[in-house]
MDAnalysis code that builds the backbone (N, CA, C; Angstrom):
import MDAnalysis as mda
import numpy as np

u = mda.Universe.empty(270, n_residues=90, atom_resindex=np.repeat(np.arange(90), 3), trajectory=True)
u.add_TopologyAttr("name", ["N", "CA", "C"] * 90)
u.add_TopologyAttr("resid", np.arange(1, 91))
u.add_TopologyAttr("resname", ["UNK", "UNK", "UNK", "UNK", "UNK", "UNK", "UNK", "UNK", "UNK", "UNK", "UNK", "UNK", "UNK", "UNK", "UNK", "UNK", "UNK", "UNK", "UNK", "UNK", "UNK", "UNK", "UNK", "UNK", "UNK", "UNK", "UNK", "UNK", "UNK", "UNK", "UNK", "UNK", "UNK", "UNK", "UNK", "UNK", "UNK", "UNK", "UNK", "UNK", "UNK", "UNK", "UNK", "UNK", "UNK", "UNK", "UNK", "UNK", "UNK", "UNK", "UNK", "UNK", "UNK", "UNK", "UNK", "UNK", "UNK", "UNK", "UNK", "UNK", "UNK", "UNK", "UNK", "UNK", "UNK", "UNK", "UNK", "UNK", "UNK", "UNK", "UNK", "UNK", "UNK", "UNK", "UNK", "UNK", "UNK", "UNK", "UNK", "UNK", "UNK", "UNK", "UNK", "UNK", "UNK", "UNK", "UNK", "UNK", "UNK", "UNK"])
u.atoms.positions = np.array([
    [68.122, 14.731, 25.594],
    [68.995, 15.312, 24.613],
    [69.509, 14.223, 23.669],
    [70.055, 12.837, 24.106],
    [70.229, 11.968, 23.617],
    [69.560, 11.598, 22.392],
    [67.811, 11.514, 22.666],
    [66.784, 11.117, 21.933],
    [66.627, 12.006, 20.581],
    [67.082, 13.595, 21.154],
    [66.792, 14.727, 20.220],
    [67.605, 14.978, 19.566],
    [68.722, 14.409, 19.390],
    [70.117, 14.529, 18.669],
    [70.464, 13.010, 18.394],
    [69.518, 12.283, 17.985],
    [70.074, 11.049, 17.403],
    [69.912, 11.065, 15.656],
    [69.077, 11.537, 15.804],
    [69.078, 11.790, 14.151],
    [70.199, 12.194, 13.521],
    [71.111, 13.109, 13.927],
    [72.030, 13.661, 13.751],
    [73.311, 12.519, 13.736],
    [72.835, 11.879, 14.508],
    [73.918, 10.828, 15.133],
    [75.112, 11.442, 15.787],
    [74.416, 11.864, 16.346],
    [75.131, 12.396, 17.782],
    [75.101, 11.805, 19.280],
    [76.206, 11.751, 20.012],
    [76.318, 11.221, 21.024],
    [76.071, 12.273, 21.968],
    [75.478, 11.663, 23.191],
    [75.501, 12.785, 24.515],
    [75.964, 11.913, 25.465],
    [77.541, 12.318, 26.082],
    [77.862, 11.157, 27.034],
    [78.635, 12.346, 28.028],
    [77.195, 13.024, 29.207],
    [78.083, 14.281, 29.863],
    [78.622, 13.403, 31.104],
    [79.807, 13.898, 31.753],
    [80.911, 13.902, 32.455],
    [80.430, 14.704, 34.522],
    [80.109, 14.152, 35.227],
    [80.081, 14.454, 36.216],
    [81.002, 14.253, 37.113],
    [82.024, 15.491, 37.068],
    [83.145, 15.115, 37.934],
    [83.010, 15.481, 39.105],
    [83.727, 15.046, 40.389],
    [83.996, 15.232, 41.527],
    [84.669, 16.691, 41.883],
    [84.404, 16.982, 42.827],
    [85.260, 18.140, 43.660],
    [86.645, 17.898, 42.784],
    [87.592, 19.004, 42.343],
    [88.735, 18.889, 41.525],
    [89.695, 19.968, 41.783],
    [90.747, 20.103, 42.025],
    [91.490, 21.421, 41.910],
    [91.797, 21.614, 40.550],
    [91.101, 22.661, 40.297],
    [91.601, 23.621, 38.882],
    [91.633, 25.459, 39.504],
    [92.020, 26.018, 38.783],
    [92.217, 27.495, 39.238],
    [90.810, 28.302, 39.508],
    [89.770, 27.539, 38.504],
    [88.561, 28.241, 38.992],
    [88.121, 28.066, 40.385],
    [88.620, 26.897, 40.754],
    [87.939, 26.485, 42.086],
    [88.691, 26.966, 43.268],
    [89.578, 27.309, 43.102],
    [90.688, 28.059, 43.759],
    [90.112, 29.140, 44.446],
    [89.209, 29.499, 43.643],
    [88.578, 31.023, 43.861],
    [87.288, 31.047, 44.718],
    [87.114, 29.499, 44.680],
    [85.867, 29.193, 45.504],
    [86.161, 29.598, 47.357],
    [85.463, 30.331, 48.032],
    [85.718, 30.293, 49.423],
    [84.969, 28.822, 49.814],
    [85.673, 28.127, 50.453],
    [85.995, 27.106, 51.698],
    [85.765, 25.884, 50.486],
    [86.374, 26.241, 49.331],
    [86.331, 24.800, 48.653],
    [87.524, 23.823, 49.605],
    [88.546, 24.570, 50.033],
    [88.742, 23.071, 50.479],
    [88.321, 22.704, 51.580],
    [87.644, 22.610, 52.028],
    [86.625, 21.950, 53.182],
    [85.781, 21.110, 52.461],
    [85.631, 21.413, 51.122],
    [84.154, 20.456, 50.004],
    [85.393, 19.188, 49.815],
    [86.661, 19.667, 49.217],
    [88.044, 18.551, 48.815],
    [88.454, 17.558, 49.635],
    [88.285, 17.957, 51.163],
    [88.651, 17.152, 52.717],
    [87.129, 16.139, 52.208],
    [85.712, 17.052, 52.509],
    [84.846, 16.164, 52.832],
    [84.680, 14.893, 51.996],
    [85.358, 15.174, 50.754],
    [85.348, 14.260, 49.654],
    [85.700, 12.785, 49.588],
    [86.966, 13.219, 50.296],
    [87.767, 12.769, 50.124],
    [88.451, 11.529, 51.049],
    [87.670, 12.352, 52.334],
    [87.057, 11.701, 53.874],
    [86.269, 10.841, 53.172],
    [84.976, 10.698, 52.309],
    [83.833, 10.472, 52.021],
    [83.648, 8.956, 51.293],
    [84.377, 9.602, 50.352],
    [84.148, 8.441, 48.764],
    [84.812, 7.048, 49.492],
    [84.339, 6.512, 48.433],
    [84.803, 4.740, 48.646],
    [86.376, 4.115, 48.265],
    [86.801, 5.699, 47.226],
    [88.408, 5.563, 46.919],
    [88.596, 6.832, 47.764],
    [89.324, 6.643, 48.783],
    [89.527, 7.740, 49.992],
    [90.309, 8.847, 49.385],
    [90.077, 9.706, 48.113],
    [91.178, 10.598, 47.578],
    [89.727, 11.161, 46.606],
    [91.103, 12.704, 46.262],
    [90.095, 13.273, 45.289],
    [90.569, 12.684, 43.742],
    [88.987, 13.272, 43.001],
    [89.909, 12.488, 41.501],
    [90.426, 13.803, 41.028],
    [91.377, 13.592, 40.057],
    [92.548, 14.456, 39.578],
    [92.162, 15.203, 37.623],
    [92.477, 16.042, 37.325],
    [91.585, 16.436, 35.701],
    [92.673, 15.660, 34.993],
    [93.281, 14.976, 35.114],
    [93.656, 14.043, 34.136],
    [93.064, 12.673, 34.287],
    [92.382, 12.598, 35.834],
    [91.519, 11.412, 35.290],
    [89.749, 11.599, 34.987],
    [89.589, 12.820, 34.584],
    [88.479, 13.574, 34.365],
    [89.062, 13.317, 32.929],
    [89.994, 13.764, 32.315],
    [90.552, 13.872, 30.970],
    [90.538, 12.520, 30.273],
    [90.968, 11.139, 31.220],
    [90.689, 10.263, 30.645],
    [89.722, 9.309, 30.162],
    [88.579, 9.577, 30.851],
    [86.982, 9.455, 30.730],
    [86.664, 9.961, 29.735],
    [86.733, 11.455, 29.412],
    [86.374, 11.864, 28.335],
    [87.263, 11.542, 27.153],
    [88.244, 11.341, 26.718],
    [89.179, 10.709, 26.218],
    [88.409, 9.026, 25.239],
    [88.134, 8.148, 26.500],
    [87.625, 6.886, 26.519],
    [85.829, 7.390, 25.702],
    [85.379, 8.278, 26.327],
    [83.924, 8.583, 25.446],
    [84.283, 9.142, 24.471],
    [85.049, 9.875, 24.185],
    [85.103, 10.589, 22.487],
    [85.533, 9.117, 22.078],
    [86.301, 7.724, 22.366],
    [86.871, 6.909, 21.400],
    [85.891, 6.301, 20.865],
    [86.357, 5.898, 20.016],
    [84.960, 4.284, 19.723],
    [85.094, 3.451, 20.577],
    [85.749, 3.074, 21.332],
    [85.217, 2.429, 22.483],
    [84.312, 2.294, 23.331],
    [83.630, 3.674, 23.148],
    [82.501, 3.956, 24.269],
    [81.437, 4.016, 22.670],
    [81.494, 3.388, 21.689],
    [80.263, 3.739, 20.305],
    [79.108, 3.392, 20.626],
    [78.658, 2.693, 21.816],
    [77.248, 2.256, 22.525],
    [76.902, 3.082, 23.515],
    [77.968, 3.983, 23.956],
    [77.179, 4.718, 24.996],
    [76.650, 6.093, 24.526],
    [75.554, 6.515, 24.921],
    [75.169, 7.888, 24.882],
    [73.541, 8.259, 25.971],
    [73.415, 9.140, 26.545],
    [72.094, 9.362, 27.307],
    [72.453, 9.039, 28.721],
    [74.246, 8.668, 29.283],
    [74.736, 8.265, 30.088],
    [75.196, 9.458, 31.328],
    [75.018, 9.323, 32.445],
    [75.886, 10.467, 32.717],
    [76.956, 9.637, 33.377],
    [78.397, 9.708, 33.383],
    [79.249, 8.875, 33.616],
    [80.118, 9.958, 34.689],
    [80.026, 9.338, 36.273],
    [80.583, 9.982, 37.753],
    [81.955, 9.521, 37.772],
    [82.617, 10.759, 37.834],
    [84.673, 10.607, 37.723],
    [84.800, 11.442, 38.967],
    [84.225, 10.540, 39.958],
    [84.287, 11.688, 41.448],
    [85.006, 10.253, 42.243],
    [85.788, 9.393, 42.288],
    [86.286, 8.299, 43.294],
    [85.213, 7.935, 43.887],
    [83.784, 7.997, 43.275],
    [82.401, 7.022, 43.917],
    [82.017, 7.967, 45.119],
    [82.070, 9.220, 44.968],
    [81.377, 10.193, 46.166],
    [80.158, 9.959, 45.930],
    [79.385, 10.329, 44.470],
    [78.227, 10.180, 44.040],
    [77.317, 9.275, 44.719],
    [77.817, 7.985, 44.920],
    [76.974, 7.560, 45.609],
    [77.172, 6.884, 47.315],
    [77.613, 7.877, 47.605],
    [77.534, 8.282, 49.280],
    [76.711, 9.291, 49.682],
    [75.822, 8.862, 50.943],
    [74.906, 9.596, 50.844],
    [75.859, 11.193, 51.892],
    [75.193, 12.118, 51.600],
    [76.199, 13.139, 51.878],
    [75.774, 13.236, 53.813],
    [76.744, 13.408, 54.222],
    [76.565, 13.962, 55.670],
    [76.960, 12.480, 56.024],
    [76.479, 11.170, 55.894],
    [76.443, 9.984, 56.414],
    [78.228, 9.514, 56.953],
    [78.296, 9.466, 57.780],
    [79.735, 9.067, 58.499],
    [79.325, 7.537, 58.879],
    [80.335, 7.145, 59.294],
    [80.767, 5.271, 59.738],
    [79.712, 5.006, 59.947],
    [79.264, 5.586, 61.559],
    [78.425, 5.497, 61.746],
    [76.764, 5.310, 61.467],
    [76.858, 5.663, 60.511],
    [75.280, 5.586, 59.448],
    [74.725, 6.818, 59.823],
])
């Protein structure tokens, strides 16, 4: 998408957030069991919060981020790269 919208000069910098409480998810049955495992999980032992989902995107709309695009940028406290199921133990 990046490649196909540069002409335009357009940025594509999508947002992969973590497990989050918002009201939609509320509605999810046994989301919080996904929020525990998370949270148990990640490398920052907590869930991330939509204001720090808000500030990522915030930081990519600025010019600060004017080099990034084709990125997908993880606002999950580093769950992403835990492999899922894997405890202490390995």
């Amino acid at each position: 998408m990046a490649q196909a919208l540069r002409p335009k000069g357009t940025l594509v910098e999508p947002i992969s957030a973590g497990p989050t409480k918002t009201l939609a998810a509320a509605g999810m049955g046994g989301f919080s069991k996904i929020l525990h495992f998370a949270e148990e999980t990640a490398p920052l032992p907590r869930n991330v919060t939509i204001d720090e989902v808000g500030n990522v995107a915030a930081f990519l709309l600025s010019d600060l981020a004017s080099a990034v695009t084709g990125e997908i940028t993880y606002v999950d406290c580093g769950f992403s790269i835990v492999a899922a199921g894997m405890g202490e133990d390995g």
